[in-house]
VOGU-3710 file (C-alpha; in Angstrom, 3 decimals, decimal comma):
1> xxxxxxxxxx> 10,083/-7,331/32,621  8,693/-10,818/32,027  10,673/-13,570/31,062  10,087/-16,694/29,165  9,385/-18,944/31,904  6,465/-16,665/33,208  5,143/-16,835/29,119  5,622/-21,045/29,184  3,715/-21,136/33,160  0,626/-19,201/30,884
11> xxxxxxxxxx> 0,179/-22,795/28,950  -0,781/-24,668/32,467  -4,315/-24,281/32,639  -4,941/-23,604/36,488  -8,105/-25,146/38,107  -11,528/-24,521/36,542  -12,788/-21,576/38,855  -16,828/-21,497/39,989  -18,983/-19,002/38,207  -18,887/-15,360/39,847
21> xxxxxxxxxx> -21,311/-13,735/37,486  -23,295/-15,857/35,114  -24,783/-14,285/31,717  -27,833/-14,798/29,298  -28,090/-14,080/26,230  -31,644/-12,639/26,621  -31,550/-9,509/28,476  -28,492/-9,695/30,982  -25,551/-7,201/30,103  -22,006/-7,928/29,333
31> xxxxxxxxxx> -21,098/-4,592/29,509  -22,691/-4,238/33,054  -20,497/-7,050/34,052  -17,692/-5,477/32,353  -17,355/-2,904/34,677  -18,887/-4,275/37,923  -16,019/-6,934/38,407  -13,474/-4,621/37,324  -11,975/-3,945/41,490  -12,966/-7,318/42,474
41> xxxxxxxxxx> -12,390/-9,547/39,590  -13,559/-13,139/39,362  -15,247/-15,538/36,212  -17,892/-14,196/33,852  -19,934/-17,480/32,513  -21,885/-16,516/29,305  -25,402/-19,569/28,303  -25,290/-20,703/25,222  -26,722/-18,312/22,541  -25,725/-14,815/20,734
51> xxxxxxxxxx> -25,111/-11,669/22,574  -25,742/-8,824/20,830  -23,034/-5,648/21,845  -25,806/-3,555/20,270  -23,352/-1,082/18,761  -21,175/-0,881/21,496  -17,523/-2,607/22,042  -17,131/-4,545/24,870  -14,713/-2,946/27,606  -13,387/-5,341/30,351
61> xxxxxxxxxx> -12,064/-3,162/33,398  -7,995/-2,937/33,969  -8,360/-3,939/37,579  -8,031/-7,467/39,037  -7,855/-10,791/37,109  -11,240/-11,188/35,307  -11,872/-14,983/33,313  -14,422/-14,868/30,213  -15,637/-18,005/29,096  -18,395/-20,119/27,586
71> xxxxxxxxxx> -20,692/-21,680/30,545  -20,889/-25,280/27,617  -17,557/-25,384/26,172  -19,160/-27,457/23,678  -21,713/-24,932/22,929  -19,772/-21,767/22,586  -21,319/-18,547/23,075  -21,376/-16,329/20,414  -19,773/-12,345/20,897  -21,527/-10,440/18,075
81> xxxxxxxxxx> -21,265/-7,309/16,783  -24,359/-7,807/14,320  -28,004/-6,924/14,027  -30,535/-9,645/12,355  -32,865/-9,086/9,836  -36,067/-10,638/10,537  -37,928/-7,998/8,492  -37,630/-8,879/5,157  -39,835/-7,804/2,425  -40,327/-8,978/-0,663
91> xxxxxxxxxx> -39,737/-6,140/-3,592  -42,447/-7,060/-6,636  -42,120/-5,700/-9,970  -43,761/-2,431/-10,183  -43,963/-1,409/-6,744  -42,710/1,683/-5,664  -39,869/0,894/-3,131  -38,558/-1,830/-6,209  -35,471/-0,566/-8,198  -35,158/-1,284/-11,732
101> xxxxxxxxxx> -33,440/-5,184/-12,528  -34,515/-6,089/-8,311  -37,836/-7,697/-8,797  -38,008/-10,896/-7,575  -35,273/-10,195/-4,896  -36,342/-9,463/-0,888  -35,162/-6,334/0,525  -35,068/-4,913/4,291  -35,102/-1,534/5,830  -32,075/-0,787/7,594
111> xxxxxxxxxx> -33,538/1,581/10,325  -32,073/1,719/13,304  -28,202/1,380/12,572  -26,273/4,208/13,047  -25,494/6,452/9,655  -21,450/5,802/10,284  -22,310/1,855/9,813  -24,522/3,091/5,987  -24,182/1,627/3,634  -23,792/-1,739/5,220
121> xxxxxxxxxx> -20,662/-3,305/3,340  -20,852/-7,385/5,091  -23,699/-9,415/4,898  -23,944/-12,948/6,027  -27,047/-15,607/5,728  -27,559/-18,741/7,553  -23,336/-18,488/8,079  -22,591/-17,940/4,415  -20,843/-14,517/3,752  -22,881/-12,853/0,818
131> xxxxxxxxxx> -20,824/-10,970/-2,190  -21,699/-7,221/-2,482  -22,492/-6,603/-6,143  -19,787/-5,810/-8,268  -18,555/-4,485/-12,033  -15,462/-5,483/-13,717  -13,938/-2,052/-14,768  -11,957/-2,715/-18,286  -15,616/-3,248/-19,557  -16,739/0,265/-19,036
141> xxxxxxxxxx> -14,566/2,258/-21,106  -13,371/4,876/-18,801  -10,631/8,005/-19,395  -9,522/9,372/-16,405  -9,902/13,329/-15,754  -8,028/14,194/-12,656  -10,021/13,281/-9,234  -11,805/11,000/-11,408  -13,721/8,857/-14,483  -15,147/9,783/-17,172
151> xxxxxxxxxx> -17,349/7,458/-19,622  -16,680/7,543/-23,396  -20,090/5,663/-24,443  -23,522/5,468/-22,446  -23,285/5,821/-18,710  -24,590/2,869/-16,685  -27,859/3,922/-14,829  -26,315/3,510/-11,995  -24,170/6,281/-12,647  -27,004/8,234/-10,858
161> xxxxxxxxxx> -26,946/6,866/-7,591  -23,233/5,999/-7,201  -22,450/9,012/-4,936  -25,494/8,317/-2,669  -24,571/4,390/-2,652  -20,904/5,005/-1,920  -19,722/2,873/-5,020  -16,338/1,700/-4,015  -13,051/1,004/-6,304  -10,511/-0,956/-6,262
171> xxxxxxxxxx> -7,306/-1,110/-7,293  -5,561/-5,204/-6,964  -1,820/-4,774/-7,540  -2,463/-2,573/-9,858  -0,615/0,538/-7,802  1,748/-1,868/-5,854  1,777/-5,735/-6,373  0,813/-6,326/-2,254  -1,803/-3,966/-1,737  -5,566/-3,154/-2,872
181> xxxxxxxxxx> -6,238/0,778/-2,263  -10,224/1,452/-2,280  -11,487/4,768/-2,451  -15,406/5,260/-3,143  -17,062/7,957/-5,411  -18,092/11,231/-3,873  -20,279/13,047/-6,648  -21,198/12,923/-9,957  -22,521/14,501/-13,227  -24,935/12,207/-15,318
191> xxxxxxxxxx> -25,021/14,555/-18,080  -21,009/14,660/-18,404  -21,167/11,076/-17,372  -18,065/11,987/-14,927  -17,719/10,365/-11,370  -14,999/12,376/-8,862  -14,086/10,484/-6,031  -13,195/11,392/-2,104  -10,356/14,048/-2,866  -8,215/13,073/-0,116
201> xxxxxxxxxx> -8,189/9,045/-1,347  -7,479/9,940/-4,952  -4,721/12,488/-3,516  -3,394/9,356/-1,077  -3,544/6,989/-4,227  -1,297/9,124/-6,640  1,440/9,539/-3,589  1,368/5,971/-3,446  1,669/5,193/-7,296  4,746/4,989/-8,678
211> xxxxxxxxxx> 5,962/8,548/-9,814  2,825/9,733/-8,372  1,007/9,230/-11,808  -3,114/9,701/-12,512  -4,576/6,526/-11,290  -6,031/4,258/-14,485  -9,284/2,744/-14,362  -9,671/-0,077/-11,742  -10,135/-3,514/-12,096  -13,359/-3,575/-10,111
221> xxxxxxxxxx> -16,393/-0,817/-8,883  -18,043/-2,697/-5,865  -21,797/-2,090/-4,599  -23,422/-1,561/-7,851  -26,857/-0,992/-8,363  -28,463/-3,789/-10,641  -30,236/-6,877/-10,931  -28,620/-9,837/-8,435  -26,667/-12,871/-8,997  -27,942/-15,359/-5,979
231> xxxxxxxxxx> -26,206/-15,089/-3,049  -25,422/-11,200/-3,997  -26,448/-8,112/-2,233  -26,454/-4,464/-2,872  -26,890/-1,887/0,213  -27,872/1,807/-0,288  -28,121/4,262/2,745  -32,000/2,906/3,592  -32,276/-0,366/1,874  -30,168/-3,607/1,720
241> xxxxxxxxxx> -31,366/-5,798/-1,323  -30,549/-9,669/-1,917  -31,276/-12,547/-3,708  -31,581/-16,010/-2,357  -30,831/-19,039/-4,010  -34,574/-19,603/-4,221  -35,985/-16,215/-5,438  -37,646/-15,666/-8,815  -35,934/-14,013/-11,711  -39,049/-12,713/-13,240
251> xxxxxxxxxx> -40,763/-10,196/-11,343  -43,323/-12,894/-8,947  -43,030/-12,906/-5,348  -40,074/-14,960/-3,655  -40,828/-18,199/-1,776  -39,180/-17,864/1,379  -38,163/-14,711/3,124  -33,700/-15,330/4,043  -33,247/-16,754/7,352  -30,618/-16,287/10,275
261> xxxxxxxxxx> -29,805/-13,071/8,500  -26,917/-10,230/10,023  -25,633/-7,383/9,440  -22,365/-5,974/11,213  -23,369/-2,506/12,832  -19,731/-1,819/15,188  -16,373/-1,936/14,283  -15,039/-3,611/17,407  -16,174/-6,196/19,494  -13,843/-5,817/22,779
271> xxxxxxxxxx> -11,494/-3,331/23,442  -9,638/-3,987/26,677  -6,451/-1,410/27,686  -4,643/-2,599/30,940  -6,257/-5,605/31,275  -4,130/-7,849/33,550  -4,604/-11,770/33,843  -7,444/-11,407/31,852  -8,734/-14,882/29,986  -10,806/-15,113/27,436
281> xxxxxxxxxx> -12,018/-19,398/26,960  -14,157/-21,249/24,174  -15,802/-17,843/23,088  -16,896/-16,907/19,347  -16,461/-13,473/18,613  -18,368/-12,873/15,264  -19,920/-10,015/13,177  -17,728/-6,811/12,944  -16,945/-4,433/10,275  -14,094/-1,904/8,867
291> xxxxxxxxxx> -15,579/2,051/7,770  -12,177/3,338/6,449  -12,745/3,153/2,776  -16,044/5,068/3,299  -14,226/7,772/5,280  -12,120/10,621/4,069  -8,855/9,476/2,449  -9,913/5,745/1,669  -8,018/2,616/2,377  -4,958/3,481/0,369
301> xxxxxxxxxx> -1,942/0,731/2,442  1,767/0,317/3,010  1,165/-2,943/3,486  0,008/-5,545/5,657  -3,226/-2,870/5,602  -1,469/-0,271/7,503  -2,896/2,853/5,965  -0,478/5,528/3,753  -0,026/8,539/5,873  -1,664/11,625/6,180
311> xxxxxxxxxx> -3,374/9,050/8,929  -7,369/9,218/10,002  -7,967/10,171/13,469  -8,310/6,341/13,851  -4,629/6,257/13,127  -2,487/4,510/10,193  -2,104/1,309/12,080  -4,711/-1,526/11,660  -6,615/-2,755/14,880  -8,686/-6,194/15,499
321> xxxxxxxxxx> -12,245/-6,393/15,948  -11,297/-7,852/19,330  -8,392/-5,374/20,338  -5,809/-5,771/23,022  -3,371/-3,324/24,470  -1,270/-2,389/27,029  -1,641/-5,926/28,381  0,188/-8,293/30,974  -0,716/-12,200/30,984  -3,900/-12,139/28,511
331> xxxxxxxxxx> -4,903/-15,824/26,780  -7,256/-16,604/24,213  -7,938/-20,154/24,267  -10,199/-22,302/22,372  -11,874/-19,276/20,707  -13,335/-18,585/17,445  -13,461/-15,575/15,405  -15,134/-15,740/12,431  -17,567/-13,710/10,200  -15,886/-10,797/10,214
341> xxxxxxxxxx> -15,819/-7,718/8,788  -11,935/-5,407/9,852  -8,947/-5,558/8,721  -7,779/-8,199/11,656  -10,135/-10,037/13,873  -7,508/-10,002/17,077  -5,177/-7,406/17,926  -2,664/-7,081/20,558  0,213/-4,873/21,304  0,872/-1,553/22,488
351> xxxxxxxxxx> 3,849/-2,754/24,813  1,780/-6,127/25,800  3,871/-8,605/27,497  3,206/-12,591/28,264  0,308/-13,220/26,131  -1,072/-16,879/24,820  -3,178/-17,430/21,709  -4,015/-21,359/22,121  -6,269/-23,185/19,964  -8,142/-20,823/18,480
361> xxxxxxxxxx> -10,199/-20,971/14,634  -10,458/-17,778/12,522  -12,215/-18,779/9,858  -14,572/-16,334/6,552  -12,715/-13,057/7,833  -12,149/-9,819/5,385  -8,779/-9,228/6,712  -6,341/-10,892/8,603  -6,426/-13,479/11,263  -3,627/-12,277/14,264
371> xxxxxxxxxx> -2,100/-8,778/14,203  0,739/-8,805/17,055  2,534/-5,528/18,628  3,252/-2,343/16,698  4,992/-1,041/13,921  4,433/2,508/13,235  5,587/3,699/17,082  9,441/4,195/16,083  10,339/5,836/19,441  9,166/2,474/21,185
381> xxxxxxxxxx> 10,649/0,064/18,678  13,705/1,822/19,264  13,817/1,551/23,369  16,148/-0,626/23,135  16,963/-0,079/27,348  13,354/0,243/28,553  11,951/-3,089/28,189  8,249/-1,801/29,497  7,568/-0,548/26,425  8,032/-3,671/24,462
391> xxxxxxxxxx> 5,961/-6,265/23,109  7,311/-9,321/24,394  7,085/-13,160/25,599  4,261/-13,998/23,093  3,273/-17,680/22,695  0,835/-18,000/19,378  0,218/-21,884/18,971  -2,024/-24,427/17,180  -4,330/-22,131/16,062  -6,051/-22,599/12,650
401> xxxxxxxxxx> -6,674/-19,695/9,954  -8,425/-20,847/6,933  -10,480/-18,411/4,096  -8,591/-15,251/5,390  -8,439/-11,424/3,429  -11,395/-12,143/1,797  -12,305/-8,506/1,553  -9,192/-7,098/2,533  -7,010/-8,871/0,403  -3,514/-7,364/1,799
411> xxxxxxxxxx> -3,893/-8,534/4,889  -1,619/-10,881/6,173  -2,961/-14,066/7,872  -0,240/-13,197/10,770  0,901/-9,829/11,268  3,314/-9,177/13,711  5,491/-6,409/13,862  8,338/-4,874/16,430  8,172/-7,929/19,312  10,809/-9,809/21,521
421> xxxxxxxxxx> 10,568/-13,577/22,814  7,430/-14,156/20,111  6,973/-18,118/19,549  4,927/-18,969/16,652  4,497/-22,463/16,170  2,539/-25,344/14,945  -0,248/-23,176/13,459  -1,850/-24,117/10,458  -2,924/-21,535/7,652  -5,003/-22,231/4,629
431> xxxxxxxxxx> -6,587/-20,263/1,459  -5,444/-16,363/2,000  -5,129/-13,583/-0,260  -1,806/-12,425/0,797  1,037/-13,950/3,364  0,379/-16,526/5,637  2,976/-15,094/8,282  4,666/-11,608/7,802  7,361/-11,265/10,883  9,045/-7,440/11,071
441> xxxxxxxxxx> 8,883/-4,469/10,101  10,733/-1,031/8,859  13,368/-2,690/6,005  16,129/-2,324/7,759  15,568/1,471/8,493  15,091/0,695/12,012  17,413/-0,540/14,761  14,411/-1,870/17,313  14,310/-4,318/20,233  13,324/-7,258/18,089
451> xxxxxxxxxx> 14,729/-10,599/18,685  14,267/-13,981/19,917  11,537/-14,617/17,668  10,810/-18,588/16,391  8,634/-19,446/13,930  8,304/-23,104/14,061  6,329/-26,542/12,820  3,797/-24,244/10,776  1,568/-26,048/8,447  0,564/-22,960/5,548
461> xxxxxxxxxx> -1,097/-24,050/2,214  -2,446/-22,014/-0,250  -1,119/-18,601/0,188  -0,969/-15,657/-1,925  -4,524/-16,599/-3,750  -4,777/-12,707/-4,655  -1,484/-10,306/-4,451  1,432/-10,893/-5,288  5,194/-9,983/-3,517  4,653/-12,308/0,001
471> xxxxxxxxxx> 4,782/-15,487/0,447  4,090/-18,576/3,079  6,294/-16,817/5,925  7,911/-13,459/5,257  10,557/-11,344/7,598  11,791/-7,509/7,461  13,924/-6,070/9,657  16,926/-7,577/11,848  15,915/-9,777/14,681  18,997/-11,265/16,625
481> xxxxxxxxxx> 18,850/-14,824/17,362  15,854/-15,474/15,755  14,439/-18,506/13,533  12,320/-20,166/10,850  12,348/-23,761/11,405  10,788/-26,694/10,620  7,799/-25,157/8,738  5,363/-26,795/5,638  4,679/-24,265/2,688  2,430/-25,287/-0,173
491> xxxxxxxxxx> 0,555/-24,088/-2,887  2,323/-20,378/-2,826  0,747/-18,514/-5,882  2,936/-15,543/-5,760  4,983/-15,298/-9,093  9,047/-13,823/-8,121  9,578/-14,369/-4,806  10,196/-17,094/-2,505  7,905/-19,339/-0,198  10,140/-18,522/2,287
501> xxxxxxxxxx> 11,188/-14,998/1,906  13,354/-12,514/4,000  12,942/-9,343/2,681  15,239/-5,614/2,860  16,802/-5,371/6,386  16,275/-8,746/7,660  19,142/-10,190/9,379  20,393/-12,928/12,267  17,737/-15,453/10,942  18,226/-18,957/10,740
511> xxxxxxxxxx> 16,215/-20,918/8,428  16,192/-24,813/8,593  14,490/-27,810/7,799  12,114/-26,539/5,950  9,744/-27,948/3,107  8,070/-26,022/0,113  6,114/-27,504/-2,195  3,684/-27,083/-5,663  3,829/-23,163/-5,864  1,558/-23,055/-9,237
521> xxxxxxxxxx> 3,281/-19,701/-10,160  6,430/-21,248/-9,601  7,685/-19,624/-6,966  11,950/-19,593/-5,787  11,842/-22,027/-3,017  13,642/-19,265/-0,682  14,059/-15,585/-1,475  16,804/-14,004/-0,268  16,187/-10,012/-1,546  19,349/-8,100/-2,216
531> xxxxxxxxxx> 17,580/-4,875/-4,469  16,548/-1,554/-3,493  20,066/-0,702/-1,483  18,519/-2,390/1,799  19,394/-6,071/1,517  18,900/-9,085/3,964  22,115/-9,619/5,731  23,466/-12,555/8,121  20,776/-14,876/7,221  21,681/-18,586/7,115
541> xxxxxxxxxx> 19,540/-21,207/5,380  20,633/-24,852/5,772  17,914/-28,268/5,263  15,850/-27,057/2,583  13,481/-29,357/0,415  11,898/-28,106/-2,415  9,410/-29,626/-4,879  7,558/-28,239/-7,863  8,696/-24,659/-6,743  11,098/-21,849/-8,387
551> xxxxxxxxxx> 14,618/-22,126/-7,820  16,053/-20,384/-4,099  17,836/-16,898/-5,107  20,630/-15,099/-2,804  20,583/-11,304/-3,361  22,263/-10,709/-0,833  25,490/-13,265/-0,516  27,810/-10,033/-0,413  26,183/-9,472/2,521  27,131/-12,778/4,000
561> xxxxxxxxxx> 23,473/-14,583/3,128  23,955/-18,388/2,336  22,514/-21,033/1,479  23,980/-24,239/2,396  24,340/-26,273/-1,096  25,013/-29,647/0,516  21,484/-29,499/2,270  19,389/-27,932/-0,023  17,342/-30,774/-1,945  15,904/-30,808/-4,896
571> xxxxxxxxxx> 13,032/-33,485/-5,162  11,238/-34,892/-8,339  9,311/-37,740/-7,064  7,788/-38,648/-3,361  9,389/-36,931/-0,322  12,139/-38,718/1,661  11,379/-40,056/4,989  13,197/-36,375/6,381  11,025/-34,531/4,240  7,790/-36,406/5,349
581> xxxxxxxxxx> 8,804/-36,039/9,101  8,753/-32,362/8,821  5,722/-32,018/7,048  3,947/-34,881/9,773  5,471/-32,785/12,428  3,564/-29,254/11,603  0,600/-27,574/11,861  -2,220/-27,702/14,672  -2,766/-31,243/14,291  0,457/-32,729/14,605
591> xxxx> 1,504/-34,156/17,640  3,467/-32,260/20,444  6,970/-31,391/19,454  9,401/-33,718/21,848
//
């Protein structure tokens, strides 16, 4: 078992090693050296530039100690999982190949990409993530046969094609508050103006509704046929279509033809199983994509986008596009990961033990930033004498997640589930859709191996921007010995519960020094949940300053929850000197903690 001075010796950086195997972006393989070094091991030094996986995940060998780094630190190179477009065409009014509403828009053939990957459902351009066409559902006035819609007036003429295009819906807390299920149309009758959708997804989205009602209309059908807001794209099974900010409205041939175009064609990027004292140093990893709503049953969640069983062969529980497992003494460090398309762009767990996550930037990602260890693997959570099959001795620090869940909006920016000896600190986490760090797992149901687990000096603003029931850092499940401390939350938009909230079953925390501040919904400064007959117990909160936020609320004081009165302050005006040092002291800028 490790311990936590082996996880602290992982933030020495030993001496830079020479170059064993050194790779181009134009025609040399990563996967060749992959596998070559995987009984000898040494440092793989990737030249500037983008290399393309062409469809397939990187798979680093489990054998000896393999580095992975960027040859010019300052000039990282670039992991993709993407194909460019360099053959646009422009669609002219009255051409064949032109929809109806698309003249004046440039389209491109999307030969060559695997039928799994069709319709593409990411598109980015010159680094700007493009919006897939959507329509707002309350405006089509829908009933609701079983399996699915029906329209009372004139059908849209896109009714036609929506089986063929894979129209998607979606559903934002309107089944649960936290979660977005999607499940796309399968067929359809123009003259009955009826749409059915994938029969397994609707059946997945009535378990999941309250009282397993018929699921109402959704707020939103996504890629819609129809003319093109700039910036937006549509995608059918043959043809992606988008406008530029430049292209003509009326019909005459665009100017310029979209540059430094990509589509994601894999899922993941790396998948390495038994990889031991593998490093991974000033990479980007960028250009991946998530199938699941296309496939049957949807993307109907628990939460945190771990799928509702019955589970896909895939299985329930979300992965990275760069996905880690069965692991000893892996570090990211001074990576990026952005432009992407899954539901987290790094994964790692499946009983991975001393692991480092140093310095890294996820930035313009669908899902979630960090998904750490497991939580659907009851039988390991609950090995309480074998620590092998833990996830333990993690040390996640001074990374920066900012414009996270874009796509999937229940994703948490952190995600960590069943893990021992985790330190999370000085991170800083900006403009999500859902929680900026969700610690735990199983409400109290399960008795696992979780403990020792610190989540310090985080700097997390703007949570929350589209569910509701999370909040800036957000527990389950008891954890002995474990902490929230010194962390900065701001700008929490979730209405009802707290900026710092400890949800059914958590227990042994202690929460101090913390600051929350300007939650526009108003959110209770710290939420302490008693309901549902699985309360927080044994959780101690002491130093708390609040500002412009809801009040704190103890469900669960019968359960010996407090809330130290004498330290809990209420501010009105500019933050005391105590206050101020707290807030100086976290996030990935702030200096080293003494």
């Amino acid at each position: 078992m490790l311990t936590p001075p082996l996880l602290v010796s992982l933030a020495f950086a030993p001496p830079r090693q020479p170059c064993t195997v050194t790779i181009s972006p134009d025609g040399d393989s990563l996967h060749a050296a992959a596998s070559s070094l995987g009984a000898r091991g040494g440092v793989v030094c990737l030249l500037p530039g983008t290399h393309w996986l062409g469809g397939q995940p990187l798979k680093p060998a489990a054998g000896a100690p393999i580095v992975w780094r960027s040859s010019d630190p300052k000039s990282p190179a670039i992991i993709s999982g993407g194909m460019p477009l360099t053959h646009w065409q422009p669609c002219l009014s009255g051409a064949a190949a032109c929809p109806s509403g698309l003249a004046g828009v440039w389209m491109h053939p999307m030969a060559g990409i695997d039928a799994s990957m069709l319709p593409v459902r990411q598109l980015w351009v010159n680094g700007t993530r493009a919006s897939r066409r959507s329509v707002a559902g309350p405006s089509l006035n829908l009933t609701w046969p079983h399996q699915g819609f029906r329209f009372n007036g004139e059908a849209p003429a896109w009714l036609a094609v929506a089986a063929a295009d894979q129209v998607e819906l979606r559903w934002p807390s309107m089944v649960e508050n936290w979660i977005e299920p999607r499940c796309i149309v399968t067929s359809v009758n123009v003259s009955s103006r009826t749409m059915l959708l994938d029969a397994d997804c609707y059946s997945n989205l009535e378990q999941r509704i309250p009282g397993h009602a018929r699921p109402r209309p959704p707020a939103f059908f996504e890629n819609v046929a129809g003319a093109l807001a700039p910036g937006e794209f549509y995608a059918t099974a043959t043809t992606l279509y988008y406008r530029t900010n430049t292209t003509n409205t009326n019909g005459a041939a665009p100017t310029e033809p979209p540059r430094g175009a990509v589509v994601p064609i894999q899922e993941l990027l790396l998948n390495a199983i038994g990889a031991d004292g593998h490093s991974f140093e000033n990479l980007a990893f960028a250009h991946s994509t998530y199938r699941q709503p296309s496939q049957p049953g949807g993307y109907v969640t628990t939460q945190s986008t771990v799928l509702e069983a019955p589970c896909p062969p895939r299985g329930c529980e979300p992965i990275g596009a760069v996905a880690v497992a069965a692991a000893r003494n892996v570090s990211f460090v001074g990576c990026s990961f952005t432009h992407l398309g899954g539901t987290y762009a790094l994964s790692i767990g499946n009983a991975s033990q001393g692991v480092l996550v140093r310095g890294c930037n996820f930035s313009d990602l669908s899902g979630g930033a960090i998904k750490l260890a497991n939580v659907l693997d009851t039988a390991r959570a609950e090995a309480l004498n074998d620590s092998s099959m833990w996830d333990s001795d993690y040390l996640i620090e001074r990374n920066t997640v900012t414009g996270a869940a874009l796509e999937w909006r229940g994703a948490s920016a952190i995600f960590v589930g069943y893990v021992a000896r985790l330190t999370l600190q000085q991170n800083t986490i900006t403009e999500v859709g859902y929680t900026g760090i969700s610690l735990g797992w199983g409400w109290g149901r399960v008795v696992s191996f979780a403990r020792d687990n610190h989540v310090r000096r985080n700097y997390l603003s703007g949570v929350m921007r589209a569910l509701n029931d999370g909040g800036c850092i957000y527990t389950l499940g008891p954890q002995p010995g474990s902490s929230v401390e010194g962390n900065f939350c701001s700008l929490d938009e979730a209405p009802v519960v707290g900026c710092f909230y400890h949800d059914n079953g958590s227990r042994y925390f202690r929460t101090a020094n913390n600051v929350a501040d300007a939650s526009p919904a108003h959110a209770p400064c710290v939420y302490l949940q008693g309901c549902c007959g699985a309360p927080a117990l044994d959780i101690a909160v002491s130093e708390l300053w609040c500002r412009d936020v809801g009040a704190v609320r103890n469900g669960c004081a019968a359960e010996n929850c407090t809330i130290d009165e004498a330290s809990l302050h209420v501010v009105s005006g500019a933050w005391p000197p105590e206050a101020q040092a707290i807030i100086a002291a976290a996030g990935a800028g702030a200096p080293p903690s003494q």
